[in-house]
C-alpha positions as CSV (number, residue, x, y, z in Angstrom):
1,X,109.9,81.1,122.2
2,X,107.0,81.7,124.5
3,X,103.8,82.7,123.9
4,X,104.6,86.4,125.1
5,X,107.9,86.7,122.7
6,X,105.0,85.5,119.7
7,X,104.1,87.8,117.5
8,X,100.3,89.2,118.1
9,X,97.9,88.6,115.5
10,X,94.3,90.2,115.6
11,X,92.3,87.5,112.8
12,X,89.1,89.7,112.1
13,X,86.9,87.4,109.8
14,X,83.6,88.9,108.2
15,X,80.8,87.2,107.2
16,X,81.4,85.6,103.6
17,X,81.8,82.7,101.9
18,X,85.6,83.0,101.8
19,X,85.8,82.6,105.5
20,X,86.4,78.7,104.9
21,X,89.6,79.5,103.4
22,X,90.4,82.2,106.6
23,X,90.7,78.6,108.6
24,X,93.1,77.9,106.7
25,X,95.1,81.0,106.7
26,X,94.9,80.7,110.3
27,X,96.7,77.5,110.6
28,X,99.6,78.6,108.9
29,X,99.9,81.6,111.0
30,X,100.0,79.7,113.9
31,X,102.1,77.2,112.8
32,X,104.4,80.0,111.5
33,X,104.6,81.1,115.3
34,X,102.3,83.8,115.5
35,X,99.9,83.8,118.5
36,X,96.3,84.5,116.6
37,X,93.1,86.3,118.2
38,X,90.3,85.2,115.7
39,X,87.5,88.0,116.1
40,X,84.9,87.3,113.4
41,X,81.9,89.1,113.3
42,X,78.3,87.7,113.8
43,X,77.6,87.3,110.3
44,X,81.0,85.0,110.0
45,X,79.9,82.3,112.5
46,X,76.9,81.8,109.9
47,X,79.8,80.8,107.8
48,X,82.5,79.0,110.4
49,X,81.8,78.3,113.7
50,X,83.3,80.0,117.1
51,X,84.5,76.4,117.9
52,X,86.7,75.5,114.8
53,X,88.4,79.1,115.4
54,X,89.1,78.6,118.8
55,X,90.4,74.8,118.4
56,X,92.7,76.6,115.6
57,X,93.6,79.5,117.3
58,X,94.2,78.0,121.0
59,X,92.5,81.2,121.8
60,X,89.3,81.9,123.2
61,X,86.7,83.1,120.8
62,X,84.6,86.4,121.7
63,X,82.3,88.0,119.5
64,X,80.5,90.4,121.2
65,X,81.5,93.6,123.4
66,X,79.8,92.9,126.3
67,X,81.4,89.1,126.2
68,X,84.4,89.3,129.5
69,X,83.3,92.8,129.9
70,X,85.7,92.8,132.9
71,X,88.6,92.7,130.7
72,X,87.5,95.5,128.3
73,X,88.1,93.5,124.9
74,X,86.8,96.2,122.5
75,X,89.9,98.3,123.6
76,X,92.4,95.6,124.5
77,X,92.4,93.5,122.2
78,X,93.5,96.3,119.6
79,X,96.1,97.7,121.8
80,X,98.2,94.6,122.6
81,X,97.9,93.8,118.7
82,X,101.5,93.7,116.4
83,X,99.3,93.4,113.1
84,X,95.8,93.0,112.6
85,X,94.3,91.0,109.7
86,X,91.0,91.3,108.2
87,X,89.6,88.3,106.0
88,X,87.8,88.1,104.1
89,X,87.0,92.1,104.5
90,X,83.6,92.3,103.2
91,X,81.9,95.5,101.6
92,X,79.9,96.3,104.8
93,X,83.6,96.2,106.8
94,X,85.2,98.3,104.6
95,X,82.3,101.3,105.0
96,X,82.6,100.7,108.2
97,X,86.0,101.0,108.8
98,X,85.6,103.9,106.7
99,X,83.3,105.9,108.4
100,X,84.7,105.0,111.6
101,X,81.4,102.9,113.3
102,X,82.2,100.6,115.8
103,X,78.7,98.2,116.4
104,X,80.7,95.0,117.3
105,X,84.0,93.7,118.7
106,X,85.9,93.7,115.4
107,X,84.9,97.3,114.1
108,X,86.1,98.6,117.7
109,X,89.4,96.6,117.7
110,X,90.2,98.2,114.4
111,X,89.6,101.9,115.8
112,X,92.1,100.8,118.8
113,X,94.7,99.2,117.2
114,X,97.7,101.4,116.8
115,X,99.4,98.6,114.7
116,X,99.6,97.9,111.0
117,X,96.2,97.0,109.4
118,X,95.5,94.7,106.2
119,X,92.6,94.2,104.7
120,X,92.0,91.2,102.2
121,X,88.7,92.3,100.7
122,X,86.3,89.2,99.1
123,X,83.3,89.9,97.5
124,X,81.5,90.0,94.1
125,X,83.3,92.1,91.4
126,X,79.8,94.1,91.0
127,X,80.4,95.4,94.9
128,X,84.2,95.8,94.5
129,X,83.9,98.0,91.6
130,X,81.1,100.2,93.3
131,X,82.0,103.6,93.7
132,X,81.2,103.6,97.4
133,X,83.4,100.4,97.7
134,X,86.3,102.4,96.0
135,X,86.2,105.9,97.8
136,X,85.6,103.3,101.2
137,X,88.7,101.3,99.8
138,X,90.6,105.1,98.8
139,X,89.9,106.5,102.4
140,X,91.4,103.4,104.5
141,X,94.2,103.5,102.1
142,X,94.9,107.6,102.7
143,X,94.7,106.5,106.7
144,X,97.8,104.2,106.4
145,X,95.9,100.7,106.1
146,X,96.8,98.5,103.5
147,X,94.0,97.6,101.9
148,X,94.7,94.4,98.8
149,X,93.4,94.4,95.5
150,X,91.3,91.1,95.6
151,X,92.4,88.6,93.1
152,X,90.7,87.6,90.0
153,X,88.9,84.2,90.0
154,X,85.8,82.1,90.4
155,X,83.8,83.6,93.2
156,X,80.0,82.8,94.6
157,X,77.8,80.4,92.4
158,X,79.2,80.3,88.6
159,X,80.1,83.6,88.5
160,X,83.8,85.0,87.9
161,X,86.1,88.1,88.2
162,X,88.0,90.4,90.6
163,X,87.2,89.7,94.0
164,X,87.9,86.6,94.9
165,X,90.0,86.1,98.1
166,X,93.8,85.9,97.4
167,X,95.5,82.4,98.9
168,X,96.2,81.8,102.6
169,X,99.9,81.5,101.4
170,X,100.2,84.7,99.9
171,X,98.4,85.8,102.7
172,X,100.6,84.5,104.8
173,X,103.4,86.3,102.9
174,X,102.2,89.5,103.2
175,X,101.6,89.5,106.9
176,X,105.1,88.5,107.3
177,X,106.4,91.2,105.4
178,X,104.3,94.0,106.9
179,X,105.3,92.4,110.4
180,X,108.7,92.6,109.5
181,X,108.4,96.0,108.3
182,X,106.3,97.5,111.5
183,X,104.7,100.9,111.2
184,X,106.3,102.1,107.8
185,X,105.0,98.9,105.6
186,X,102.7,101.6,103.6
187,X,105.6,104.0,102.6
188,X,104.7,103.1,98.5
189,X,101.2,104.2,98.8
190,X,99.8,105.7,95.7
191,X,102.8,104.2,93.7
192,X,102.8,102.4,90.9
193,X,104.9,99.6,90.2
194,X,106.3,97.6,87.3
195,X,108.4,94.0,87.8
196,X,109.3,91.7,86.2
197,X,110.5,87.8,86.9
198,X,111.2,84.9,85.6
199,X,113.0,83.4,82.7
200,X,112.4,84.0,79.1
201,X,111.9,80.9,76.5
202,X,112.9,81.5,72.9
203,X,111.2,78.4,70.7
204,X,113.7,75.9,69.2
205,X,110.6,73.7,67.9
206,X,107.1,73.0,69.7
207,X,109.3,70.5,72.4
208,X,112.2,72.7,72.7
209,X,113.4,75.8,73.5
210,X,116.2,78.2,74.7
211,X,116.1,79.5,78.1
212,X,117.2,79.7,81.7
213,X,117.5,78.7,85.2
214,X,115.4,81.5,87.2
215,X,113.1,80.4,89.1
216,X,111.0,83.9,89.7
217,X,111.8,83.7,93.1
218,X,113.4,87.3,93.7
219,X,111.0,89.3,91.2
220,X,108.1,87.9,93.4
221,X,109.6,88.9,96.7
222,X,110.0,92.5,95.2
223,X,106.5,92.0,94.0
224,X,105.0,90.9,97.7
225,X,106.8,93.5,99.4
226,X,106.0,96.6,97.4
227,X,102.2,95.4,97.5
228,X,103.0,95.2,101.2
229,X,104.4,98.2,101.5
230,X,101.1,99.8,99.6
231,X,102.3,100.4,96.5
232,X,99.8,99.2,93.4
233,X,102.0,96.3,91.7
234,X,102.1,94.8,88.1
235,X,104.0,92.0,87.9
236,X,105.3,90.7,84.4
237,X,106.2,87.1,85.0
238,X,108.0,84.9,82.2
239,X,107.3,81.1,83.1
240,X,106.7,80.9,86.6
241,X,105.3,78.6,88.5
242,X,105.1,80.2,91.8
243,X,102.1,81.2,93.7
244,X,100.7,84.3,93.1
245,X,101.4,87.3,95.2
246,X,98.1,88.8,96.9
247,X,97.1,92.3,95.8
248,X,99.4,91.9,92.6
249,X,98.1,92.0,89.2
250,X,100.0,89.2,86.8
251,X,100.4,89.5,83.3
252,X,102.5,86.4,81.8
253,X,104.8,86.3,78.7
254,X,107.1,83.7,77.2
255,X,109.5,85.0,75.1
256,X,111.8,87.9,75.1
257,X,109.7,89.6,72.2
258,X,106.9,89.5,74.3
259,X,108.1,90.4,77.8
260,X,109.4,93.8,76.2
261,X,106.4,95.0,74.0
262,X,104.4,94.1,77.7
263,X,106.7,96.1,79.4
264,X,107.0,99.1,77.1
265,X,103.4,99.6,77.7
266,X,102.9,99.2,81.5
267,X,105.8,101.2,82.4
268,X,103.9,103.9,81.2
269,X,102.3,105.8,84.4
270,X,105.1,104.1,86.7
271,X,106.9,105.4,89.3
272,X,109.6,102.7,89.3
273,X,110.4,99.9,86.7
274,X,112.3,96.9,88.2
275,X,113.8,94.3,85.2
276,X,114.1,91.3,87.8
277,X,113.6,88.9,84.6
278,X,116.5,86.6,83.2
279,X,116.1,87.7,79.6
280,X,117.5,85.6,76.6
281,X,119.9,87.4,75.0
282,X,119.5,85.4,71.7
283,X,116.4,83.7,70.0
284,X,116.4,80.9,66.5
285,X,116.3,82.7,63.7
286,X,112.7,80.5,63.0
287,X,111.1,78.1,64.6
288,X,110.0,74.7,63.4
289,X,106.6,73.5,63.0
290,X,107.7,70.1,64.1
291,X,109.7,68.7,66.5
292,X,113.3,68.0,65.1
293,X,114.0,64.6,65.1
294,X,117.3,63.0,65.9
295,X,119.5,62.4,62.2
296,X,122.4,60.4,61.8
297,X,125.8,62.9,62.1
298,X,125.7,66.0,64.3
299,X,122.5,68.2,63.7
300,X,122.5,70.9,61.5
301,X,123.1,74.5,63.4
302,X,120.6,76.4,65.1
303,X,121.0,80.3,63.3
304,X,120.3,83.2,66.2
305,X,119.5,86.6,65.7
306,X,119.7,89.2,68.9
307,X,117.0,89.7,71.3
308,X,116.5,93.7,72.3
309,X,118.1,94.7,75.1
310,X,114.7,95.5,77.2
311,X,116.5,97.2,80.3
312,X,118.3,99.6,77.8
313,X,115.3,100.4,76.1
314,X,113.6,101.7,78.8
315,X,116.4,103.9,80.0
316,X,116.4,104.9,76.2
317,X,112.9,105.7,76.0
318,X,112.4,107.3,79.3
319,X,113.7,110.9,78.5
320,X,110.5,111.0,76.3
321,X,108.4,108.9,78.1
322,X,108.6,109.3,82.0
323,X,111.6,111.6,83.0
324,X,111.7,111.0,86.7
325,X,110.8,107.2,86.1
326,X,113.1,104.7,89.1
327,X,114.6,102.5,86.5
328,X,116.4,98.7,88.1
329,X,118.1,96.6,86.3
330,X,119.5,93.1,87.4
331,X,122.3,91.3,86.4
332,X,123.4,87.8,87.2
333,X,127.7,87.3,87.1
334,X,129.9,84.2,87.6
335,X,132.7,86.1,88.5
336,X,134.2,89.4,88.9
337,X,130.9,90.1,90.0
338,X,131.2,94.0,91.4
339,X,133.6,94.6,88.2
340,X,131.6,93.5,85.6
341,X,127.8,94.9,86.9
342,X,129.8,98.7,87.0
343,X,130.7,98.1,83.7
344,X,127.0,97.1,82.9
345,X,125.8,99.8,84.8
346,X,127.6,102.6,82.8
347,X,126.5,101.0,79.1
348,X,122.3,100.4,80.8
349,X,122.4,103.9,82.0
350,X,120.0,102.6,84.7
351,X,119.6,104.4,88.4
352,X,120.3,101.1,90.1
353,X,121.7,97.4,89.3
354,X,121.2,94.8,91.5
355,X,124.4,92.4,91.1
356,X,124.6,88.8,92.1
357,X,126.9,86.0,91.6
358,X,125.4,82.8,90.1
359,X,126.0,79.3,90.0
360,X,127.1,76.7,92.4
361,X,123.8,76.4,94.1
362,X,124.0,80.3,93.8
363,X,120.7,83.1,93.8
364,X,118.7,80.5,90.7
365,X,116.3,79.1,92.3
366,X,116.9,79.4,96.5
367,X,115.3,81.1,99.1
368,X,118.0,83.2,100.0
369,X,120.3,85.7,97.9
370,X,123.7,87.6,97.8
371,X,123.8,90.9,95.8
372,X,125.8,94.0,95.3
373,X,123.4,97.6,94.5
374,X,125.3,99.7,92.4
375,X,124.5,103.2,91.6
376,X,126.0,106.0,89.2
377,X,126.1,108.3,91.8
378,X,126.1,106.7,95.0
379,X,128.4,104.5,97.3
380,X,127.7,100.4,96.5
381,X,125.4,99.2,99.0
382,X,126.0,95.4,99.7
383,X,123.6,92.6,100.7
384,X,125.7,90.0,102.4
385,X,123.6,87.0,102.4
386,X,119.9,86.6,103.1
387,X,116.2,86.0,102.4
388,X,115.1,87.4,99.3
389,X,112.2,89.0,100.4
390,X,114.9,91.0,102.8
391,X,117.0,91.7,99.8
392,X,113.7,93.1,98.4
393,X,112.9,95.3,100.8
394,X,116.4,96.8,100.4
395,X,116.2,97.8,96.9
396,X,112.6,99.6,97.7
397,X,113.9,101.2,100.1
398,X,117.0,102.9,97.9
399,X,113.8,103.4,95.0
400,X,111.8,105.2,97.8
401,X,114.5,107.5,99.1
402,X,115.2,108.4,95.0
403,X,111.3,108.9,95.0
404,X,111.4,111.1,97.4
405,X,114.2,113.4,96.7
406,X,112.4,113.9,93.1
407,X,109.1,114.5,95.1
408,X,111.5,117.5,97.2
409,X,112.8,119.1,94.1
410,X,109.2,119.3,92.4
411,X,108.1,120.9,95.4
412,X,110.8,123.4,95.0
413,X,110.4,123.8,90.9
414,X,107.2,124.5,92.3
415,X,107.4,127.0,95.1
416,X,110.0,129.1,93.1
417,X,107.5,129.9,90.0
């Protein structure tokens, strides 16, 4: 692919200390064949200088308006962008992206651009959580930018909290999806989101325990791609080792127990639930203190008792709870896959299941993912083979248009009073 078939990438970098890690960000964009335009501010090549991001980029570095004048950078560089990425977005960026200033080449490129615009904000939890930050953070947000929660981690000096820069990967991540997305990525702005992933582990003894094969993989794509997409994401993950999404807040769990007590209470204020999580159906009766050693003659038998059924329970609860709550439910089948999730579907009572056959190399674990999306009241809408992420992006969309229509007949509850 040439150059001109790339991708274009408009790298804005501000001036703080999380600009070292924006180097790295940038190699794995181009490396991921994107064709990169690294515009840092003045204040950022304090931090980096113009010649590392230009021997990165393979572009040339300009800083200043009046730098090629000839070629009118403050406006082209914005129109001939596909995505423009701002890290780390700094407190003074944000105000002025707000307010709509334009005093250097990166603040002008982001009035141009007619493209998707991310922000990855980085700075110390005291500025974050400043009112001024917020409504500046509140107003991009209402414009159609998608503007990431900073993560939560060790920041300037000895000091720790929310603001720390989230990883180039999951960087990475979310520029891919919002790329792949175009225009509509922020169609779950001011939504809030409940997932969960993973596998649940039921404790045999402190060594051993009863669990599963998932991996976390698919409840993390749906969590990348609704934070992508703008929506504000809680992610509820049971013994994953994956790394962790940017802009998503992560609460882990182990058991079954756990998960659903965590989940009961942040589903509350959610527009959508989504039970991506391979729960344990059963659990040991107790646990031992000690590790069980090996005995002569077979062992004696491990008693079980039932785990709840979390999905059911919040279809159960949601009458009183949150009417107009998106419920999902997944369900993993060896065979007689489309059969057998119906028949799950009718005894959850959920608005969608998300069906796929497992085993064989199958959905546990891969990249990629095969699933059938039933629905109590609409046709079954099948995902024939692809990245997960993609299949992610499928189920929001289904969860947005049911959103919506609710939205619609509120509006006419409303206008009929």
């Amino acid at each position: 692919m040439s150059d001109t078939q790339l991708p274009q990438v408009v790298l804005g970098v501000g001036g703080g200390i999380a600009a070292y890690k924006v180097c790295e960000l940038l190699r794995r964009l181009t490396e991921s064949d994107h064709r990169v335009r690294v515009v840092p501010t003045a204040d950022a090549l304090r931090f980096v200088g113009e010649p590392t991001w230009a021997a990165l980029s393979g572009q040339p570095v300009v800083t200043d308006v009046w730098d090629g004048v000839h070629e009118v950078p403050h406006v082209r560089i914005g129109q001939s962008a596909d995505l423009v990425l701002v890290a780390p977005a700094t407190a003074n960026i944000l105000a002025k992206a707000a307010a709509g200033l334009a005093d250097d080449l990166l603040t002008n490129t982001l009035l141009t651009a007619r493209c998707p615009v991310i922000f990855a904000p980085a700075m110390h939890t005291e500025m974050w959580e400043h009112p001024a930050t917020q409504n500046n953070v509140a107003t991009l947000r209402s414009r159609g930018a998608l503007v990431l929660d900073p993560a939560v981690g060790r920041l300037t000096g000895v000091d720790t909290g929310r603001g720390r820069l989230p990883e180039p990967e999951s960087l990475l991540e979310v520029a891919r999806s919002v790329l792949r997305r175009g225009a509509t990525s922020t169609d779950l702005a001011g939504r809030r989101v409940v997932i969960s992933a993973g596998g649940t582990r039921e404790a045999i003894d402190p060594v051993r325990f009863i669990g599963n094969h998932s991996s976390g993989r698919q409840g993390y794509a749906l969590a990348r791609t609704a934070a992508a997409r703008g929506a504000e994401v809680t992610l509820v993950a049971a013994n994953v080792s994956l790394p962790e999404p940017a802009g998503v807040r992560i609460i882990p769990v182990v058991s079954t127990e756990e998960l659903s007590e965590v989940m009961a209470t942040e589903r509350v204020g959610a527009d959508a639930v989504v039970m991506a999580a391979a729960v344990a159906d059963f659990r040991p009766v107790s646990d031992a203190e000690s590790k069980i050693k090996k005995t002569e003659g077979p062992p004696t038998p491990i008693a079980l008792a039932e785990n709840p059924d979390i999905l059911l329970e919040l279809v159960r609860t949601r009458a009183q709870r949150a009417p107009e709550q998106i419920i999902v439910g997944f369900a993993a089948e060896t065979d007689n896959v489309v059969a057998n999730g119906q028949a799950k579907l009718e005894r959850k009572g959920c608005d969608l299941l998300v069906v796929n056959q497992v085993g064989q190399g199958r959905a546990f674990g891969t990249k990629d993912n095969q699933a059938s999306i039933l629905s109590p009241d609409r046709p079954v809408v099948e995902f024939s083979h692809g990245p997960k992420e993609n299949l992610a992006d499928q189920v929001w969309d289904l969860v947005q248009e049911r959103l919506a229509e609710s939205d619609e007949q509120d509006m006419g509850l409303d206008s009929s009073r």
